[in-house]
C-alpha positions in Angstrom: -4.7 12.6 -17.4 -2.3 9.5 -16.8 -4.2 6.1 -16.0 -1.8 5.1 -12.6 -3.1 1.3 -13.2 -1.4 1.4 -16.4 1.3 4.0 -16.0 4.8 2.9 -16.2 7.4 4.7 -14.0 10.9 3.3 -14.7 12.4 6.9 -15.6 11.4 10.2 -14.5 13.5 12.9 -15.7 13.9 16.2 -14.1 14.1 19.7 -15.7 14.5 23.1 -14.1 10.8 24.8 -13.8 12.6 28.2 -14.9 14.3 26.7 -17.8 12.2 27.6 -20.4 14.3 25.6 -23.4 15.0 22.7 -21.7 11.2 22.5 -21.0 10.7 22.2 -24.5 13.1 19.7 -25.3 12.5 17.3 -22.1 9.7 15.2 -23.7 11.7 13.9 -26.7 13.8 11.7 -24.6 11.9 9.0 -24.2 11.0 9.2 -20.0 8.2 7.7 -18.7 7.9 10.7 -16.6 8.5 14.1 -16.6 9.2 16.1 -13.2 9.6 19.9 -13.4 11.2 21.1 -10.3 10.4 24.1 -8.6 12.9 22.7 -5.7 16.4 22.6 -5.8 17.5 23.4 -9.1 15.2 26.8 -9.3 17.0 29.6 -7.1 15.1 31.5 -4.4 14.6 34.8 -6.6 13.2 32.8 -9.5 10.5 30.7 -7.5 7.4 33.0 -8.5 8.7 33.2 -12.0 9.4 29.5 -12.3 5.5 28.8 -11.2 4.5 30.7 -14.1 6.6 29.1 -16.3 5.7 25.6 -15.1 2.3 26.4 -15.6 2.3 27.7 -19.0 4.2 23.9 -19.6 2.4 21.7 -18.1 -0.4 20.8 -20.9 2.3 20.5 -23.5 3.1 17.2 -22.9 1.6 14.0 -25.1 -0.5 11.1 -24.0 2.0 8.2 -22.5 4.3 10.4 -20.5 3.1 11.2 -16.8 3.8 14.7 -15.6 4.9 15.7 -12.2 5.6 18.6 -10.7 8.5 19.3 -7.6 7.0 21.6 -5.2 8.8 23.0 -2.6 8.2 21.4 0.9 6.1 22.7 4.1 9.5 23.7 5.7 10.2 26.1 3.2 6.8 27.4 2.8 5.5 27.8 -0.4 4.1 24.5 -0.8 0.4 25.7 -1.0 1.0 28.5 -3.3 2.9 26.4 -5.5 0.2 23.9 -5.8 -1.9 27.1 -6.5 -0.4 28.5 -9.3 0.5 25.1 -10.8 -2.6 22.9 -11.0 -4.1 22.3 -14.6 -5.4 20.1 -17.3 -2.4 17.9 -17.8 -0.8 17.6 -14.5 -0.9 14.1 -13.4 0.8 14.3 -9.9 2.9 16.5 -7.3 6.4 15.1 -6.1 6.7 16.4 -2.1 9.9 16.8 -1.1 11.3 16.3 2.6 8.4 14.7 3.9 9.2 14.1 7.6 5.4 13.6 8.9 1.5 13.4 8.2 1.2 17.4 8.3 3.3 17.3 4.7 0.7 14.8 3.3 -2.6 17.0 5.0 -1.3 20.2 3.9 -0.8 19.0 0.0 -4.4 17.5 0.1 -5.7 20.1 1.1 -4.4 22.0 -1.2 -4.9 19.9 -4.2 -8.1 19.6 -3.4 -9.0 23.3 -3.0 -6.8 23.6 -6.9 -8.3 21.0 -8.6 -12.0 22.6 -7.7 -10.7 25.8 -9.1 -9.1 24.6 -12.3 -12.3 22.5 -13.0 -10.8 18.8 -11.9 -12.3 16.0 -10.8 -11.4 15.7 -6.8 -8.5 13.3 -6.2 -6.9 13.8 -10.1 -3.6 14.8 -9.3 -1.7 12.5 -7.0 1.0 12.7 -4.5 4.4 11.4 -5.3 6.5 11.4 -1.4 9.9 12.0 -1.5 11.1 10.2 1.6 14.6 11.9 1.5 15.7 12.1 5.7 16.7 9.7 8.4 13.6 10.9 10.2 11.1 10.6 7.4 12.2 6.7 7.1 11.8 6.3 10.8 8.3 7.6 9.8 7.6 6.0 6.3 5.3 3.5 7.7 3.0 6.0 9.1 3.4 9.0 6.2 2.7 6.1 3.5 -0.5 5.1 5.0 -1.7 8.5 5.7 -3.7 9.2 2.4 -3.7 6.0 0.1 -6.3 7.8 -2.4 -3.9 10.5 -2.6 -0.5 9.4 -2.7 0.4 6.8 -5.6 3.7 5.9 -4.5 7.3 7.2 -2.2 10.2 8.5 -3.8 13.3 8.1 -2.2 15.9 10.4 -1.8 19.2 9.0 -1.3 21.5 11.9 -2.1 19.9 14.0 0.6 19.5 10.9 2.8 23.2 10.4 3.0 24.2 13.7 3.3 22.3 13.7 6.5 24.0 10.6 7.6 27.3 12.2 6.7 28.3 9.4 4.3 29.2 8.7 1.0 26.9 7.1 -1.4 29.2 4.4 -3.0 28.8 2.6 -6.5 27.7 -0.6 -4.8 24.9 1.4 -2.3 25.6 -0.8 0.6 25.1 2.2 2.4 21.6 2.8 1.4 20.5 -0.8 1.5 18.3 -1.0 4.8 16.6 2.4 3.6 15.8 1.6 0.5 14.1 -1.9 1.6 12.5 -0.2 4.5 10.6 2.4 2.6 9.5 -0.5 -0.5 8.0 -2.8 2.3 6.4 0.2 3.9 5.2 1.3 0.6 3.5 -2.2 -0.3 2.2 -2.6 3.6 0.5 0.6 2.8 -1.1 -0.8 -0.6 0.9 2.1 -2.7 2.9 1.1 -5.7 6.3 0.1 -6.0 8.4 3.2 -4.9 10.4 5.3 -7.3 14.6 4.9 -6.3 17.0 8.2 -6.2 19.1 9.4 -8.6 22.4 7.8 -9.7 25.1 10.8 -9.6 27.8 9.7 -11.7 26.3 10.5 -14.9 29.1 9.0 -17.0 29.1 5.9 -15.8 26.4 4.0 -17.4 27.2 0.5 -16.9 27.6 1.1 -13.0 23.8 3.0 -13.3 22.2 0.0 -15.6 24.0 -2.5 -13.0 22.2 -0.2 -9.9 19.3 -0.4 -11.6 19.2 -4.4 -11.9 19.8 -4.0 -7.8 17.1 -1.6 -7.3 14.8 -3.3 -9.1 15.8 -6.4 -7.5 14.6 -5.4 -4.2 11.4 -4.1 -5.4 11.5 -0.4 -6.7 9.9 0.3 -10.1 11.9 3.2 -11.6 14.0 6.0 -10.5 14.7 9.4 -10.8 17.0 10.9 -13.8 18.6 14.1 -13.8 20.7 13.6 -17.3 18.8 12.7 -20.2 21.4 9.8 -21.5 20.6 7.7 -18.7 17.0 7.2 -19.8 17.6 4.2 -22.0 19.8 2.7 -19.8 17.2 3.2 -16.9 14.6 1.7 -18.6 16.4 -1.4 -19.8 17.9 -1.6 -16.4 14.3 -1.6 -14.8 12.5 -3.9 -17.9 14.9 -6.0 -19.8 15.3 -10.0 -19.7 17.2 -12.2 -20.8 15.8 -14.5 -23.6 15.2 -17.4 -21.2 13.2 -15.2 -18.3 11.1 -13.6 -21.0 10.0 -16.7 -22.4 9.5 -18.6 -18.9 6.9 -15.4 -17.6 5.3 -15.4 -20.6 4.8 -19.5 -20.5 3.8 -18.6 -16.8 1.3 -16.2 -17.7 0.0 -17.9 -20.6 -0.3 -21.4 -18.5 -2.4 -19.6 -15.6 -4.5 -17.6 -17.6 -5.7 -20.7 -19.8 -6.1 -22.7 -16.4 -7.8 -19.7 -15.0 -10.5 -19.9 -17.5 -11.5 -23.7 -16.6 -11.6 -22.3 -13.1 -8.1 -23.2 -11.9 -6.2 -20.7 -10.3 -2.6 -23.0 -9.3 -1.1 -24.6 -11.4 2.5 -26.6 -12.3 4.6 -24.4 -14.9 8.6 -25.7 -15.7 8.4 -27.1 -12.1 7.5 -24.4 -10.5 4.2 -23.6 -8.5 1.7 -20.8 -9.6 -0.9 -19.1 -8.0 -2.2 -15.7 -8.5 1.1 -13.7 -6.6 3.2 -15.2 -8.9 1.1 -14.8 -12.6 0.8 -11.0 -11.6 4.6 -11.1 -10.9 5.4 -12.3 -14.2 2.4 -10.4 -15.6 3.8 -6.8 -15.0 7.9 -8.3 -16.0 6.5 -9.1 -18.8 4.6 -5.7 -19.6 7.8 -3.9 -18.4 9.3 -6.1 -21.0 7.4 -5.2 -23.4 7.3 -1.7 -23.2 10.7 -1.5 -23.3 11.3 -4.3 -26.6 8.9 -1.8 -28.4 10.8 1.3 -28.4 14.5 -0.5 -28.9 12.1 -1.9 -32.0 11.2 1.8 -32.3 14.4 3.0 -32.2 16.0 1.1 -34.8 13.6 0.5 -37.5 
């Protein structure tokens, strides 16, 4: 099972839950996470047959790649039976869909909790992923992101469905989107979660406008995003973990600088002019693991 201290989440790649070949294939791209969706892109008369098929999956998957599940929402009403049929060794956490309130959250505890006895789990081993994807689920994210902290890692947010809602376009430049998206990352600190997970990016040819919306996402505090075409992985990731020369080697002087003053019991400190207390080392801590993880597998990829 995923360690969510250490788990990156810069990509996660969706795959149809009834697609049996693209199942196979999906972990050679390189995603830090893989979701199979028994939501949208599984039609109605396939749901029972895509639960199966999900579950035969699920274990397949190596160490170093999280994997999530899409389970329908309350509204539609199969969420508990698809937590049912799909909890097993392997699954590291359930994306909710449509969350609009607390109930969502309640239901899929319960739930998870009553699966994870039954297929042998420790209590609490599969966590929530919320996909905050409707004008009234924001209005609510400060209250649905507190609701079960030991149960819900992080929020997801939806912007395709979002905007639909609001009966706009989402543009290239997501100005649109803005005030949601900061909304649900404050609410998701305030509630001690992780950085949230950003929506997709639609315009799957256009990989210099996603790497540059990446740069913006990550610049106002998400950690990832959803991918629904497997090119845009690398540029995700670099989009989400990449530096320039310069900011690489100022975090890691940062880093290095507190960690040595930490260890003669000094926790501020003066680095290239700039003050440093703990907020700031564990800011340039996790750039620079972000950086890292991505600088090995470019290394990886062209040795």
């Amino acid at each position: 099972m995923t360690d969510w201290n250490d788990q990156l989440l810069r990509s996660l790649l969706f795959v149809p839950g009834s697609d049996e070949r693209k199942l196979k294939k999906v972990g050679t791209f390189g995603a830090d996470a893989i979701v199979i969706d028994l939501e949208d892109a599984v039609a109605d008369d396939r749901k029972v047959e895509a639960r199966a098929i999900t579950r035969a999956a699920v274990p397949t998957y190596g160490a170093g790649q999280a994997v999530v599940v899409r389970v329908n929402s309350l509204q539609f009403g199969t969420l508990e039976e698809d937590i049912a049929a799909v909890v097993a060794e392997g699954l590291d956490a359930i994306m909710v869909p449509k969350i609009e309130d607390t109930e969502s959250l309640r239901v899929a505890d319960a739930a998870l909790a009553k699966a994870e006895a039954a297929a042998g789990l420790d209590a609490g081993a599969v966590r929530v992923l919320a996909l905050i994807e409707t004008p009234l689920g924001l209005t609510r994210c400060e209250e649905i992101l507190a609701a079960a902290p030991e149960r819900v890692h992080t929020a997801v947010f939806g912007a395709g469905d979002f905007t639909t809602e609001l009966g706009v376009d989402l543009t290239a430049d997501a100005t649109e989107i803005l005030y949601a998206r900061s909304r649900l990352v404050v609410a998701a600190r305030a509630a001690g979660l992780a950085a949230p997970v950003d929506g997709p990016w639609l315009r799957l040819q256009d990989m210099e406008g996603l790497e540059a919306d990446c740069v913006r996402s990550r610049g106002l505090g998400f950690q990832g995003r959803v991918t629904v075409y497997p090119p845009q992985v690398d540029p995700v990731q670099r989009g989400y973990s990449a530096l320039s020369d310069e900011d690489a080697a100022r975090n890691r002087r940062i880093v290095e600088a507190f960690e040595e003053a930490e260890a003669q019991g000094v926790a501020s400190l003066r680095v290239d002019g700039l003050f440093v207390d703990y907020p700031i080392y564990r800011l340039a801590r996790d750039r620079i693991r972000r950086y890292d993880a991505w600088l090995a597998t470019t290394t990886e990829a062209t040795a």
